[in-house]
N, C-alpha and C positions, 0 to 999 in steps of 0.2 A: 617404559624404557626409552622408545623414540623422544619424551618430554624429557629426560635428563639428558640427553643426547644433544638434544639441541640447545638445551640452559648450558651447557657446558663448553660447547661450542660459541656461542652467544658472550657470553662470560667474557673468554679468550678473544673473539671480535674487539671487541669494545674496551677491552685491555692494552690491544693493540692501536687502536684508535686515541684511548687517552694517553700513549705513551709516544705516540708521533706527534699529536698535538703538544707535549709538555716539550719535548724536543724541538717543536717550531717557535715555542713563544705562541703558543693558541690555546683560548678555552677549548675544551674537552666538549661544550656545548654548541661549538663555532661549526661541528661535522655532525651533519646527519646520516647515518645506517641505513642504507636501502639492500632490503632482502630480497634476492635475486632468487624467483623459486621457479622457474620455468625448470621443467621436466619432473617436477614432485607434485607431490599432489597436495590440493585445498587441507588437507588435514595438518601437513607441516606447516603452512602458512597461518590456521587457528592454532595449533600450538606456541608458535612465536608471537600469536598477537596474547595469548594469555600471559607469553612471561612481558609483555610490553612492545614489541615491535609494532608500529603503526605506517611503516611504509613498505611496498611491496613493487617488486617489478619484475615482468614478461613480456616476452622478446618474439612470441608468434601467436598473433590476434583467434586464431580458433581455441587456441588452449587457454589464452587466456580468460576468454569471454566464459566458458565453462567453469573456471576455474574461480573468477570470482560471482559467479553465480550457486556453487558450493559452497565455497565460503559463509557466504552473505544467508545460505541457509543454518552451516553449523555455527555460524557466532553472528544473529541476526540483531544483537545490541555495539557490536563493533563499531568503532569509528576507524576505519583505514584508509588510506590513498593508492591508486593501484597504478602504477606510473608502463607505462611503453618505453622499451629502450632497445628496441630494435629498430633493424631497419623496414619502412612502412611502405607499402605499394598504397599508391594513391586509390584504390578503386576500394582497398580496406578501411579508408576514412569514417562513413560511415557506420560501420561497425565497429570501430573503436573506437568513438566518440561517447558511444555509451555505457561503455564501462570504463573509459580510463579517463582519473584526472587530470593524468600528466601524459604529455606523449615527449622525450627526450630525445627523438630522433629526427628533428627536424633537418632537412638539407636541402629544400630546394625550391623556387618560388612555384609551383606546380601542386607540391605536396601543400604548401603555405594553403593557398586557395582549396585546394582539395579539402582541409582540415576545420576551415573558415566555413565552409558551404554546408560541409556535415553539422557541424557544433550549431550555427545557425539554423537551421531544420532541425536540429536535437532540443534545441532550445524551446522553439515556437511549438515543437510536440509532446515536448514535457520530459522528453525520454534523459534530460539532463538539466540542472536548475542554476548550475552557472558556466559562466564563459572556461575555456578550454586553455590551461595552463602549457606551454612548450617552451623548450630550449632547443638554440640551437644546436645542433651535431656538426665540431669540424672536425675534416680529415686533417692530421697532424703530420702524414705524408703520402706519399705518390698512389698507394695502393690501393685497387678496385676492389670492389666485392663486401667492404665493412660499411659503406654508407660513409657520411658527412660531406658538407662544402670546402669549398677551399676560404682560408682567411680571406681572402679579400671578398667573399659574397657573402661573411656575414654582414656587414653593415645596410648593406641593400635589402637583406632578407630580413634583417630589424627594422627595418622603415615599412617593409611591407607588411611586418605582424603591426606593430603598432598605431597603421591606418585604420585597422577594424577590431570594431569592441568584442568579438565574438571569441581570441583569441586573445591568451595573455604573455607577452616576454618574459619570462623570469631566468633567461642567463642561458647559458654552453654547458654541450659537453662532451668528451671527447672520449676515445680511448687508443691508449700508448701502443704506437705501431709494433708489429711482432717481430722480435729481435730486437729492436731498438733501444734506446738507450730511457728510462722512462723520466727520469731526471729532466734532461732535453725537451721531451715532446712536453711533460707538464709547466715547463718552465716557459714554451710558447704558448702554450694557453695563457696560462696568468697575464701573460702581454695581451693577448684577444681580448680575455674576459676585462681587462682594464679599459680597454681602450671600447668595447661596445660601454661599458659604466659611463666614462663622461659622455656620451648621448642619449643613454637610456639608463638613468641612475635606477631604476627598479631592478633593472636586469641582472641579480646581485650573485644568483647561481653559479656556480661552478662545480658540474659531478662529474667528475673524475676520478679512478683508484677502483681497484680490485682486488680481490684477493691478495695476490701475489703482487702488486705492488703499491698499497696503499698507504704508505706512509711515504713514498716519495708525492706522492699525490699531496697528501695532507700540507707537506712540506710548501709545498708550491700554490698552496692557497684554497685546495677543494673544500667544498662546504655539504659535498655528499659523495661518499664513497658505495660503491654497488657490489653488494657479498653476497657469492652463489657458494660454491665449492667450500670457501674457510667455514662457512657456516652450515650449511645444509650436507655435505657431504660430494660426495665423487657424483657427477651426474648419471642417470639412469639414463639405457639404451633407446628406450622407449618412452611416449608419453601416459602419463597415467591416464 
């Protein structure tokens, strides 16, 4: 029952995805599906990699280090990517370097080094076998407590990933302040993400859009949108 649940919901995702895409003038192929599973447990996350889902992201490094270590027991032939898109206390670097491929929550030259230092020592221990993919996280306005940098510290903070092999740029990303207008906030991304491109043309990412507002996302250029709720359902009180 849970496996129709989710195919159907999934279905409906990606419907919606290819329908903001046709409405931008974008492949349907241009936006990658990041399943947002924080507060569910490993078994919805092997259910969505059966119907085809291969990327995954969680937002608090205890649940998730558990969570893809479940996993990796109930579908130990999987190939998946487990990305971090929360916000990350630096003293958690090393323990998320060993389970995630992506950390999306970059904001600040502290955490940079933090991240560099782990993945380096994860490296040379084996406990990870390549360099350590990040985007940066900007804040899109005034407000504490969500994480990212401010636009003007991304360029400084691409210069400082790009100095060491141990880390990789691959782009921004943001999400649209509350209340606010998300049109606006992704339409100032797409200026960022442009403008880090001509210095750092790999840096091609932009994940942006949620649920509730991924098609203006899509609109404005994202190339990964992050689904909790459209997809998995109403989040649980508790952690599994």
């Amino acid at each position: 029952m849970r496996r129709a649940e989710l195919a159907d919901s999934l279905r409906e995702v990606r419907d919606r995805v290819d329908r903001a895409c046709l409405a931008a003038g974008r492949r349907p192929d241009e936006v990658d599906l990041l399943a947002v599973t924080k507060t569910f447990p490993a078994s919805d996350a092997a259910l969505l990699a059966d119907l085809g889902m291969t990327e995954f992201a969680e937002n608090r490094e205890q649940e998730a280090r558990e969570k893809v270590a479940e996993f990796a027991a109930l579908r130990p032939e999987a190939t998946v990517r487990w990305h971090m898109v929360g916000q990350l206390q630096r003293n958690k670097a090393r323990a998320v370097v060993r389970w995630a491929d992506v950390v999306e929550s970059v904001d600040s030259e502290r955490l940079v080094e933090a991240l560099r230092r782990a993945t380096a020592n994860a490296l040379d221990a084996g406990e990870r076998q390549r360099p350590l993919d990040v985007l940066l996280q900007v804040s899109l306005d005034e407000a504490t407590g969500r994480g990212g940098c401010r636009p003007d510290d991304v360029p400084p903070l691409a210069d400082m990933i790009m100095r060491t092999s141990d880390l990789r740029l691959r782009g921004v990303m943001a999400v649209a302040p509350l209340g606010g207008e998300p049109d606006v906030a992704f339409a100032t991304l797409s200026v960022i993400s442009e403008r880090l491109r001509r210095d750092h043309p790999e840096a091609v990412e932009v994940s942006a859009g949620m649920s509730g507002d991924l098609e203006s996302a899509v609109a404005h250029g994202s190339t990964r949108v992050r689904v909790g709720t459209a997809l998995l359902g109403g989040r649980r009180l508790t952690s599994p």
